[in-house]
Backbone as CSV, one residue per row, in Angstrom:
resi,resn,N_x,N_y,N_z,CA_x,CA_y,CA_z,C_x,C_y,C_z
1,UNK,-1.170,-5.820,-4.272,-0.880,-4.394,-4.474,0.431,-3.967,-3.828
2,UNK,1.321,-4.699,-3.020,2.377,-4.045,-2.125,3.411,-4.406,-3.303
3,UNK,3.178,-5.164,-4.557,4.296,-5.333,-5.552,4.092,-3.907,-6.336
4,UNK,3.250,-2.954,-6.298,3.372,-1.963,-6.978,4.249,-1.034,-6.885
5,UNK,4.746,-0.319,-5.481,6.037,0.144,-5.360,6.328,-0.254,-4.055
6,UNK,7.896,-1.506,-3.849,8.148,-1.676,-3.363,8.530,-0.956,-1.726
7,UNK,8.574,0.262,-2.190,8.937,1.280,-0.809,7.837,1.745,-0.684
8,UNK,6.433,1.754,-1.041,5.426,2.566,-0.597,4.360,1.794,-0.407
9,UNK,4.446,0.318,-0.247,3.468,-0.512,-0.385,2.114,-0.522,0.452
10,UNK,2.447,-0.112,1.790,1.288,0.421,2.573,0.374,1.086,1.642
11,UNK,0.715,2.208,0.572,-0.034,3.303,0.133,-0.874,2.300,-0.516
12,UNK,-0.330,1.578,-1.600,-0.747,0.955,-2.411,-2.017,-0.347,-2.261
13,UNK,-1.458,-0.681,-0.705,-2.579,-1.320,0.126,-3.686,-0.674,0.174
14,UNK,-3.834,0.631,0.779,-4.931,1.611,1.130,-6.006,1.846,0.209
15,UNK,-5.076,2.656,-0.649,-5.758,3.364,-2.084,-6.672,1.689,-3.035
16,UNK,-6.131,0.742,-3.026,-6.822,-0.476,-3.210,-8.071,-0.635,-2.278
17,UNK,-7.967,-0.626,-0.862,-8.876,-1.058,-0.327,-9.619,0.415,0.061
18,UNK,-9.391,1.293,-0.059,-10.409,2.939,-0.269,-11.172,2.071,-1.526
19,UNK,-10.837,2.255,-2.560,-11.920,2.058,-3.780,-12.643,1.416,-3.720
20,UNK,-12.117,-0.346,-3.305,-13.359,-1.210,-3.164,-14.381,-1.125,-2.182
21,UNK,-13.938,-0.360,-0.805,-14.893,0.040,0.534,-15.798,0.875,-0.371
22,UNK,-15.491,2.287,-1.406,-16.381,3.219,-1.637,-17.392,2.481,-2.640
23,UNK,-16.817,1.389,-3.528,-17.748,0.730,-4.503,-18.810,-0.031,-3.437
24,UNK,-18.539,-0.633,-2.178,-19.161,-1.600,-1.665,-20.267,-0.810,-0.642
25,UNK,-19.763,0.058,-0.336,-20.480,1.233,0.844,-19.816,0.675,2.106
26,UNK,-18.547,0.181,2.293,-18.394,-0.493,3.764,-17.604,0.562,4.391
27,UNK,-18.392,0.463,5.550,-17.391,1.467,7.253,-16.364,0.647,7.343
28,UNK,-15.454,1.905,7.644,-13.865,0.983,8.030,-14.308,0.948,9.808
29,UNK,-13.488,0.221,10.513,-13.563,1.150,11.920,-12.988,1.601,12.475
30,UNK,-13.208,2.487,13.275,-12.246,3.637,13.551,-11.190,3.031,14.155
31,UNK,-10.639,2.275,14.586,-9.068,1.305,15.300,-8.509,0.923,14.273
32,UNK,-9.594,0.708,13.305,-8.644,0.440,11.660,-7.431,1.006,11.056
33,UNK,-8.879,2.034,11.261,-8.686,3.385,10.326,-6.947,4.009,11.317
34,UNK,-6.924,4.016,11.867,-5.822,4.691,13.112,-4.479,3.599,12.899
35,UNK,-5.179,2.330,12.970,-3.712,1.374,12.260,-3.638,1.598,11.044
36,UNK,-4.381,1.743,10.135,-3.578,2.193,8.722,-2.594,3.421,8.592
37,UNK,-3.142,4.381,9.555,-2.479,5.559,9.339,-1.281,5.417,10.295
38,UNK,-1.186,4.707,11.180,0.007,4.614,11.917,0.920,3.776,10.657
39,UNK,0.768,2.475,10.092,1.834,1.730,10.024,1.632,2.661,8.279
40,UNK,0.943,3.568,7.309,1.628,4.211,6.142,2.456,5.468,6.303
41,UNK,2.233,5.932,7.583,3.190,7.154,8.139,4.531,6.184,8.049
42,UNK,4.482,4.916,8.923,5.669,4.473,9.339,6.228,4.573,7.767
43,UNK,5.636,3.572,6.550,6.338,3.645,5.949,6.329,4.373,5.011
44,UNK,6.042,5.871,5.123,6.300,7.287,5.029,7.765,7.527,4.733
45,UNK,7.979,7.327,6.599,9.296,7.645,6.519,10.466,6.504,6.173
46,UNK,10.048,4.982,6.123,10.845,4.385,5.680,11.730,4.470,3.965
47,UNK,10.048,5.007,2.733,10.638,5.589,1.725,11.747,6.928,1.741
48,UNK,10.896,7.771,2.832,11.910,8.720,2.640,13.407,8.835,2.638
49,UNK,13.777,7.500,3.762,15.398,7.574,4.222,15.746,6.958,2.762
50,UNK,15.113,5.967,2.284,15.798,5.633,0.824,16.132,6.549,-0.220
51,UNK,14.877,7.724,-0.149,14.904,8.282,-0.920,16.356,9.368,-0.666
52,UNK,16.516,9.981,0.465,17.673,10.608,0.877,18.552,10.325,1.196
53,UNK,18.326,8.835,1.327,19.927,8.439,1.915,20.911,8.159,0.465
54,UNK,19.840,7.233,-0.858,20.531,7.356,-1.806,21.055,8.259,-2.683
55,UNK,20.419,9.260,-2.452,20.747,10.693,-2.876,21.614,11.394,-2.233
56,UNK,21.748,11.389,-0.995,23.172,11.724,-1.205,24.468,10.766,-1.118
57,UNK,24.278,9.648,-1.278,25.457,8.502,-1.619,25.812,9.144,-2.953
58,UNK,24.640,9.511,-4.111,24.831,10.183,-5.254,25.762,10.765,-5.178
59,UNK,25.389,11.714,-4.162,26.263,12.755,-4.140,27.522,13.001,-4.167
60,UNK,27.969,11.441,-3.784,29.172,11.459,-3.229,29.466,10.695,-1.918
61,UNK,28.558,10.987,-0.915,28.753,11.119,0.624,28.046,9.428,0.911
62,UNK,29.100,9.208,1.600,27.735,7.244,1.894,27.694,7.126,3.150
63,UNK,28.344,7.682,3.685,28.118,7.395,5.805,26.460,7.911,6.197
64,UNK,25.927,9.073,5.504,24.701,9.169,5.615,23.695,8.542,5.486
65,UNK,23.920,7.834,4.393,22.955,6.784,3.308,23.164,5.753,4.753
66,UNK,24.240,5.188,5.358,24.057,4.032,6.055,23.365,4.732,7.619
67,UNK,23.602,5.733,7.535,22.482,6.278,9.356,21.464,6.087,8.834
68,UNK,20.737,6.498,7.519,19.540,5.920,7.374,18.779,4.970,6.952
69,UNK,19.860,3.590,6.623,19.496,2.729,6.175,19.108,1.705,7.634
70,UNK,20.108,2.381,8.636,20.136,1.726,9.833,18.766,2.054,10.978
71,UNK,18.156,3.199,10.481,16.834,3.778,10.916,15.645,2.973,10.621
72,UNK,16.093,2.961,9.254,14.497,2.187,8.020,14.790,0.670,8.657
73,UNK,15.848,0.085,9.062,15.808,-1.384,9.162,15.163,-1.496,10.969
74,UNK,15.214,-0.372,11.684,14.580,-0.444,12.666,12.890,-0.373,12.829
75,UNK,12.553,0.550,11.606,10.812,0.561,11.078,11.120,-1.096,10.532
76,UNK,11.387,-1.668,9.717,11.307,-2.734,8.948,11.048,-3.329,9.969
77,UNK,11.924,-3.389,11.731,11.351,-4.174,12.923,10.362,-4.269,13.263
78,UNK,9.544,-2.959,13.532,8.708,-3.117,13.581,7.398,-2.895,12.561
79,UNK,7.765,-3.029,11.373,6.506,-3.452,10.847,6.280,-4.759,10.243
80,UNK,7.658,-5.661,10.736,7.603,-6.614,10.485,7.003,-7.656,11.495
81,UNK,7.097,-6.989,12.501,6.161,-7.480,13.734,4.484,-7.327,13.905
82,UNK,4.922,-6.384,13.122,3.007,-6.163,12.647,2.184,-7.182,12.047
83,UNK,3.026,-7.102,10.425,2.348,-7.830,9.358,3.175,-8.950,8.709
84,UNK,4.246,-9.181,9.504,5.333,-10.458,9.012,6.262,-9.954,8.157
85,UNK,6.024,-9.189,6.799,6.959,-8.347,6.015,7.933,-7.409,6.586
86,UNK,8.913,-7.561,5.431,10.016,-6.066,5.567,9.709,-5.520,4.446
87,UNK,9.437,-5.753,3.638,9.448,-4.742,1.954,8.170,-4.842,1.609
88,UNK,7.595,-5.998,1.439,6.334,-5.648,0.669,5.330,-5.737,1.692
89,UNK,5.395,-4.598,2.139,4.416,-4.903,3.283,2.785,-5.130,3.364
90,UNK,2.363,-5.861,3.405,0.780,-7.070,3.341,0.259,-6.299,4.713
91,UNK,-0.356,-5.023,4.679,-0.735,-5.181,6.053,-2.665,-4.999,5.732
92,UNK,-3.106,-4.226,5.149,-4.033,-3.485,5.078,-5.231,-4.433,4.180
93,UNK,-6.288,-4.449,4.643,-7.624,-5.337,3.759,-8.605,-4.629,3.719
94,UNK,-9.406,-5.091,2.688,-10.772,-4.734,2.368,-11.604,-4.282,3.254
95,UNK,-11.907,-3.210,3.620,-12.956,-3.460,5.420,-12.106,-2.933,6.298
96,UNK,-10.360,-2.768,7.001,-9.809,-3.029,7.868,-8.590,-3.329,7.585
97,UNK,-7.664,-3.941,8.580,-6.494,-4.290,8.780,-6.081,-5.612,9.047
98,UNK,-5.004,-6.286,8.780,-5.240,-8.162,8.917,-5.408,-8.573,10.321
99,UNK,-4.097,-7.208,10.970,-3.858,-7.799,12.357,-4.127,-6.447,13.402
100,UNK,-4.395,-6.539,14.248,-4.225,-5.573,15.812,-2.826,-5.788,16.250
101,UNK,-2.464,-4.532,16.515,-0.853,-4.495,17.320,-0.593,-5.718,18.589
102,UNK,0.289,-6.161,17.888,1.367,-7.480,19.142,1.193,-6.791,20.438
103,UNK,1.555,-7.228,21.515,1.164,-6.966,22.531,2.878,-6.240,22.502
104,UNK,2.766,-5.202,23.286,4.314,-4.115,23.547,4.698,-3.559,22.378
105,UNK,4.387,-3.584,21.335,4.519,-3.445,19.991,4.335,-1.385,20.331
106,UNK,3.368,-1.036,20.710,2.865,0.558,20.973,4.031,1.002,22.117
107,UNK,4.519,0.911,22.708,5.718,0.954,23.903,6.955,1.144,22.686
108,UNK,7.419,0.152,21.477,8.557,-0.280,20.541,8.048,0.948,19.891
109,UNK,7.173,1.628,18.921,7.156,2.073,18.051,7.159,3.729,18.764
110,UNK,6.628,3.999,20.035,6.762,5.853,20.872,8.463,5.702,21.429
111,UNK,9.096,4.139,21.810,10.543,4.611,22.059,11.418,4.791,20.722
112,UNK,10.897,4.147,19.373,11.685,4.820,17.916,11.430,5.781,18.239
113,UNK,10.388,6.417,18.263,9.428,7.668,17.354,10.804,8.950,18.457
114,UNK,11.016,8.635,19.723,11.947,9.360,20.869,12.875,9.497,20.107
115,UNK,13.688,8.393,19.476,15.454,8.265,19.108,15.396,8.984,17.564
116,UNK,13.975,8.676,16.730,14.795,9.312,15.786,14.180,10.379,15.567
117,UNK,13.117,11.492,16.342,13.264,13.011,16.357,14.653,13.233,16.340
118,UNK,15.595,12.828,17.589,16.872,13.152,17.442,17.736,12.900,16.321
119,UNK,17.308,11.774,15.720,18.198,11.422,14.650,18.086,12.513,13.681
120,UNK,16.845,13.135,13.117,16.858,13.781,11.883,17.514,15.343,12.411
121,UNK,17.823,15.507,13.604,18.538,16.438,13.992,19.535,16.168,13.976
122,UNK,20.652,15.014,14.030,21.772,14.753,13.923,21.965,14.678,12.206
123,UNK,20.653,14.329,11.539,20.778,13.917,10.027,21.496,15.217,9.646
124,UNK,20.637,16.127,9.954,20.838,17.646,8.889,22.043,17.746,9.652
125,UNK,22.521,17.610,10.711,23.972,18.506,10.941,24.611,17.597,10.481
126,UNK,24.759,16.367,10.017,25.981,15.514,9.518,25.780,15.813,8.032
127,UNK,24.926,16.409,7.224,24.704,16.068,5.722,23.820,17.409,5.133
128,UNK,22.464,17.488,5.703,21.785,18.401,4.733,21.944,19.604,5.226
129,UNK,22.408,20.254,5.748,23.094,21.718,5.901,25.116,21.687,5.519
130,UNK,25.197,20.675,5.574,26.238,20.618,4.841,26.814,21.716,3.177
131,UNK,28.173,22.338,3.438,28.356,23.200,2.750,28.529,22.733,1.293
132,UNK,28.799,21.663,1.445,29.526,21.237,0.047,28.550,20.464,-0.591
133,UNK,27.381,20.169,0.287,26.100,19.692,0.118,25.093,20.637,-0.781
134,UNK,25.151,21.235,-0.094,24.364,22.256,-0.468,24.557,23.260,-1.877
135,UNK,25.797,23.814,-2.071,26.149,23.988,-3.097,26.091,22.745,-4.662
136,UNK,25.852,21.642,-4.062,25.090,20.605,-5.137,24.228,20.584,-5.691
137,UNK,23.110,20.891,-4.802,21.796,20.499,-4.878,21.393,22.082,-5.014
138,UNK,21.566,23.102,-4.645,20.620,24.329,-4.734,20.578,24.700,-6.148
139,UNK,19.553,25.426,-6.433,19.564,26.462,-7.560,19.825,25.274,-8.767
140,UNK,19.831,24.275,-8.835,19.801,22.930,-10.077,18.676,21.904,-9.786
141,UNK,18.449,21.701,-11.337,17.390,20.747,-11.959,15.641,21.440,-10.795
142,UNK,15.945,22.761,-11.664,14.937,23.830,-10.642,13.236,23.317,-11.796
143,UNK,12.103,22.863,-11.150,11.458,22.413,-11.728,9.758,23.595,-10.692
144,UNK,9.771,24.965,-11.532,8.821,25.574,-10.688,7.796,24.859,-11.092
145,UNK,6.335,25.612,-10.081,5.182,25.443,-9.353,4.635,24.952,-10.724
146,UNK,4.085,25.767,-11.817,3.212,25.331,-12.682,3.537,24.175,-13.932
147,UNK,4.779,24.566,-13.536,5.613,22.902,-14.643,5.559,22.036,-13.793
148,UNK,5.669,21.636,-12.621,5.385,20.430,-11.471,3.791,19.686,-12.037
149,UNK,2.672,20.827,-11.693,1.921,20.422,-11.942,1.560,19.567,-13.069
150,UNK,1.851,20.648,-14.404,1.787,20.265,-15.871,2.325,19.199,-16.135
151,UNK,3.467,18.719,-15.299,4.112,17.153,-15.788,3.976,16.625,-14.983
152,UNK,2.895,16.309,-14.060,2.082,15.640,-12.927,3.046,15.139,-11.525
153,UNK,4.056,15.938,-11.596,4.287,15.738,-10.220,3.458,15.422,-8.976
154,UNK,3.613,14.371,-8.377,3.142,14.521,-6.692,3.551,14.158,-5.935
155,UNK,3.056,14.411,-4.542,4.178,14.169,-3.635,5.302,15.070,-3.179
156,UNK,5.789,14.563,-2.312,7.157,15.508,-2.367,8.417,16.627,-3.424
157,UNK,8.111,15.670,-4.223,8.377,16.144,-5.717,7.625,17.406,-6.396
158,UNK,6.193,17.171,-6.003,4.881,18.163,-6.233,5.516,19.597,-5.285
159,UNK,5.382,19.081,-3.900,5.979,20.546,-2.867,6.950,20.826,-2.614
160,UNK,7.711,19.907,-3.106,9.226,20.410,-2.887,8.850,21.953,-4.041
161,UNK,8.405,22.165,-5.201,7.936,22.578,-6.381,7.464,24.150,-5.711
162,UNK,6.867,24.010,-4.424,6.364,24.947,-3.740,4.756,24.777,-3.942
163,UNK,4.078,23.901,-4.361,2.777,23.730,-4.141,2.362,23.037,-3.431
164,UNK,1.488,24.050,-2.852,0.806,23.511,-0.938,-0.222,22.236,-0.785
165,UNK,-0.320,21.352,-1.957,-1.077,20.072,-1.985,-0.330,18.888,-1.411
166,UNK,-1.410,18.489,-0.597,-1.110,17.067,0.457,-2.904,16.330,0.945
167,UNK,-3.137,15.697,-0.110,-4.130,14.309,-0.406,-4.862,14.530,1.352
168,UNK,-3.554,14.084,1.978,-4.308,13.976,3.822,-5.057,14.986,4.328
169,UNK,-4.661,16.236,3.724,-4.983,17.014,4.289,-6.148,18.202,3.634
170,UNK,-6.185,18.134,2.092,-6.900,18.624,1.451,-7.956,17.758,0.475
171,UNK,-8.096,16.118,0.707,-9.125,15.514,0.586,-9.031,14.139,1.315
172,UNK,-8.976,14.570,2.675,-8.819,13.944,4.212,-9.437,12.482,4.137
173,UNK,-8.767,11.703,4.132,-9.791,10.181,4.530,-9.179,9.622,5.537
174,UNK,-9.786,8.619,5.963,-9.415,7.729,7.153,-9.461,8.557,8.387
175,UNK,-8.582,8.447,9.163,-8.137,8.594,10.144,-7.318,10.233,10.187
176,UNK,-6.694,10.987,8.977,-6.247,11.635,9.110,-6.521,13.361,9.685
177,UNK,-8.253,13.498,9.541,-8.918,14.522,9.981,-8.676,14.441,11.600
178,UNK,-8.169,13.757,12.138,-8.056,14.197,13.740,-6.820,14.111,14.091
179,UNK,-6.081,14.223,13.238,-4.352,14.855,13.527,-4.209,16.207,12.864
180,UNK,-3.028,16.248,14.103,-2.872,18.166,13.166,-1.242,17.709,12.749
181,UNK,-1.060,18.156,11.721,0.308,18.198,11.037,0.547,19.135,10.236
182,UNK,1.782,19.703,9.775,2.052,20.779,8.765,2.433,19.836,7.381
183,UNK,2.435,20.809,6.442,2.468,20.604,5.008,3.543,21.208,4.105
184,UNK,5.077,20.488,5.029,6.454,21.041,4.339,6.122,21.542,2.417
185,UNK,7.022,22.566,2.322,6.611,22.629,0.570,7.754,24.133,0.320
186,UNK,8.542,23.196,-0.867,9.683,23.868,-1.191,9.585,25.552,-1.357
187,UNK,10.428,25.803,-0.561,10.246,28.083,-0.849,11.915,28.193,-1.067
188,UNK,12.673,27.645,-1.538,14.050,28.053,-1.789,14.508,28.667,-1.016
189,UNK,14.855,27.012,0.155,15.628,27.348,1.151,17.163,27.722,1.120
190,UNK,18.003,27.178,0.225,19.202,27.942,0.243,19.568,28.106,-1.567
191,UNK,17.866,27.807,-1.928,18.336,28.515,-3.897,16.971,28.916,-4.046
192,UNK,16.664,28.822,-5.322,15.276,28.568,-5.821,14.136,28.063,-5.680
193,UNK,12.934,28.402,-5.337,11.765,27.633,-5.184,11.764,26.131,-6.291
194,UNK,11.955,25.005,-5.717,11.761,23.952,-6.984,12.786,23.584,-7.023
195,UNK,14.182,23.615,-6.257,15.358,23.069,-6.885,15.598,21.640,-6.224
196,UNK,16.737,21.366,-6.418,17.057,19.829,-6.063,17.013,19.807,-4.423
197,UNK,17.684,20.817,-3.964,17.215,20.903,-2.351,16.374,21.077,-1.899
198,UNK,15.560,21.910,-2.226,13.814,21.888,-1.761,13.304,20.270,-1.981
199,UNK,13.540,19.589,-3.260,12.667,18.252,-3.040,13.558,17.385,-1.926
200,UNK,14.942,17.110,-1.544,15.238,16.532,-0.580,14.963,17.124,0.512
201,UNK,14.933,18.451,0.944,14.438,18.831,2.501,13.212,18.549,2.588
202,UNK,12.332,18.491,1.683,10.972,18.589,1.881,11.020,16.812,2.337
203,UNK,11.612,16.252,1.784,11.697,14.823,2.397,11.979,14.988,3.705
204,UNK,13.059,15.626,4.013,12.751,15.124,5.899,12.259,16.071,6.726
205,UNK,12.012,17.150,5.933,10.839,17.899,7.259,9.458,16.839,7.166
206,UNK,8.909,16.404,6.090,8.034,15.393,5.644,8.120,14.516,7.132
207,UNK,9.429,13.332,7.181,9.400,12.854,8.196,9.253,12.866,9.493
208,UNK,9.701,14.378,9.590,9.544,14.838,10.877,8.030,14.669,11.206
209,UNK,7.217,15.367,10.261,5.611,15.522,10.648,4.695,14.055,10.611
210,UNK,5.846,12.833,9.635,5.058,11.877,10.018,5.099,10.881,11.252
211,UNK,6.459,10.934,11.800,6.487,10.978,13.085,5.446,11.082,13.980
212,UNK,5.358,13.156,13.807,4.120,13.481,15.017,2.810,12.940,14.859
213,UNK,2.463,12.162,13.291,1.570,11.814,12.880,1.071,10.546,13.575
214,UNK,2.394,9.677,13.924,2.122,8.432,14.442,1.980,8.254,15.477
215,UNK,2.859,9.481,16.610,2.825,9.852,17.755,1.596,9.892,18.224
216,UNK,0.569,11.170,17.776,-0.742,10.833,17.506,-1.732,10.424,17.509
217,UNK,-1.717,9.303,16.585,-2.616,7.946,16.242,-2.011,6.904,17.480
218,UNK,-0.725,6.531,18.397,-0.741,5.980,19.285,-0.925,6.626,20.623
219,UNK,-0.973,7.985,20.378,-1.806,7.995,22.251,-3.114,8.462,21.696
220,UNK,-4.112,8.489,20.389,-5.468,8.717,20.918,-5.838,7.529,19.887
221,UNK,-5.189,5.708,19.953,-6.087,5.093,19.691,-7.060,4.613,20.088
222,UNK,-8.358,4.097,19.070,-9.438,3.782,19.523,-9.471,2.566,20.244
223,UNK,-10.374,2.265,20.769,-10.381,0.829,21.400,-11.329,-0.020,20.200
């Protein structure tokens, strides 16, 4: 399942092994359940920098695209220390998880989680508040709330749209009912509800919250 989309392969792990647990009746356990949600947050935000960094190379701009390519190859560290992979990441099984965190591995992943809060604060002042940025992306390829739906948007794409749906949080599994996080969702921040900037900001306020998400799941894991 991690060949299904290369940047989201964790998900693709999960949602595989959700179905067969609900066909089988099997308990995950709760240390599982807390490593799945730590290492699909991680690569949460690893899609996201692709998703924004190539977008604005689009744009024009490529020094950005490489701050965040240089971020995602630091998740790729460590989730390659996890589950051996950088891309297709093999972490997640039937029942559980393959492996328990390397020993210092929880120490590596709260000193990222430190450097790049700061980073996505350095992100937006080098790029997405950017003037010439912004005038790109606002008020174009404006895709409102009930056409999102109708042509099955989801995801970021879905709230960038301005609709307040997020799977974790409004049909909660795993591990995610004992984190609190917000639910970024496009309101036409410098155009239109739905435009091209709402779906890229909604990408890294996104990151921001999956961050606190992982933050989280590593100081209240289970034993």
């Amino acid at each position: 399942t991690d060949r299904v989309n290369y940047v989201a392969a964790m998900f693709a792990n999960e949602g595989y092994a959700i179905a067969v647990e609900k066909l089988l009746k099997l308990e995950v356990p709760r240390r599982a359940q807390w490593l799945r949600a730590i290492s699909c947050e991680l690569c949460r935000i690893a899609s996201h920098l692709v998703s924004v960094g190539t977008m604005v190379m689009d744009i024009g701009a490529f020094t950005p695209m490489l701050h965040g390519i240089r971020e995602r190859e630091t998740i790729n560290d460590l989730i390659e220390a996890l589950c051996g992979a950088r891309l297709t990441y093999h972490y997640h099984r039937i029942g559980g998880v393959a492996f328990d965190l390397p020993e210092g591995w929880r120490d590596k992943a709260l000193a990222f989680l430190d450097h790049f809060d700061r980073f996505l604060v350095e992100y937006d002042r080098l790029i997405s508040f950017n003037e010439i940025y912004i005038k790109r992306l606002a008020n174009v390829a404006v895709i409102p709330g009930p056409m999102a739906v109708n042509y099955g948007l989801v995801g970021p794409n879905l709230r960038g749209s301005g609709v307040d749906w997020d799977v974790r949080r409004d049909m909660p599994y795993g591990a995610y009912p004992n984190f609190k996080f917000n639910v970024p969702v496009g309101k036409g921040f410098y155009g239109v509800s739905g435009d091209s900037f709402d779906r890229y900001y909604v990408r890294c306020l996104e990151m921001a919250e999956s961050s606190k998400i992982v933050r989280q799941a590593l100081e209240t894991l289970p034993e």
